[in-house]
C-alpha positions as CSV (number, residue, x, y, z in Angstrom):
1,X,20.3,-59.8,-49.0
2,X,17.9,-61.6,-47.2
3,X,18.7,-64.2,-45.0
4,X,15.8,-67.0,-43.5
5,X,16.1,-67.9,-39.7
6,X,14.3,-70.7,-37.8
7,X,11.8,-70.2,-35.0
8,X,14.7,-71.1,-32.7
9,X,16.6,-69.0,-33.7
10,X,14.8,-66.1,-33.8
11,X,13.7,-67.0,-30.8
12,X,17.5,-67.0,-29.6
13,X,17.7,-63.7,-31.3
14,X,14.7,-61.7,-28.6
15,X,16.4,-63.8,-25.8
16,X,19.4,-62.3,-26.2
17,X,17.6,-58.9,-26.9
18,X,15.5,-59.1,-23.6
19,X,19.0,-59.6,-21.5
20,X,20.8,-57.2,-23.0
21,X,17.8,-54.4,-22.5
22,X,17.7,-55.5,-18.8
23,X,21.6,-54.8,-18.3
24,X,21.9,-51.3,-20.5
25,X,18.9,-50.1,-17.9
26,X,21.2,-50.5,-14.8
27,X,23.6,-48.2,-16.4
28,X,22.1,-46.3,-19.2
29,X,22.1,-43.5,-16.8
30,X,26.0,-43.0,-16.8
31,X,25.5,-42.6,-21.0
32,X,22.7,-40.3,-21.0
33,X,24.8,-37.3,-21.4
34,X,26.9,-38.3,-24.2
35,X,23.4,-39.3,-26.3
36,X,22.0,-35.8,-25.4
37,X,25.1,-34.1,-26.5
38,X,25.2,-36.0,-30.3
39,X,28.2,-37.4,-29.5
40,X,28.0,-40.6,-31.4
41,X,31.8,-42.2,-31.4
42,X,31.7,-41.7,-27.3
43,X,28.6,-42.7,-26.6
44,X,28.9,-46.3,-28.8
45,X,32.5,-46.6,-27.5
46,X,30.9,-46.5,-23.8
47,X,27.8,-48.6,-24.2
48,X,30.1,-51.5,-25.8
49,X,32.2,-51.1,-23.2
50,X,29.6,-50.4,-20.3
51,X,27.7,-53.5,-21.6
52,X,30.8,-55.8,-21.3
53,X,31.5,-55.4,-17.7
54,X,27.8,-55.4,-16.9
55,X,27.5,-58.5,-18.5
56,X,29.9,-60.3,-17.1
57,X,28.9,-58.9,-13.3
58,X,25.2,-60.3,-13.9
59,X,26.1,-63.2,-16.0
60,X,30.3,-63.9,-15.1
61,X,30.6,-64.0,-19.1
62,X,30.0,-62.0,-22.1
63,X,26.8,-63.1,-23.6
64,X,27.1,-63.8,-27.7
């Protein structure tokens, strides 16, 4: 299903994407070994939660 999106907001969209890229590089060293390893369920279950509290240290909230 293809969905159409405005300039804004896929504009929005890269934002969002640029801020979150700049957080997962200040920790994607403590998840490095669980990508390396094929461990899938770990590693997704500790970038979600790695980005959370990363967020809300740079930002003071969870970015949507």
């Amino acid at each position: 299903m293809k969905r159409n999106i405005t300039d804004e907001q896929a504009r929005h969209m890269v934002e969002l994407l640029k801020k979150k890229s700049v957080l997962i590089k200040n920790f994607s060293h403590k998840i490095e070994k669980y990508r390396l390893s094929g461990d899938k369920q770990t590693y997704k279950r500790k970038l979600k939660e790695l980005l959370e509290k990363e967020e809300i240290k740079v930002y003071g909230k969870k970015i949507v």
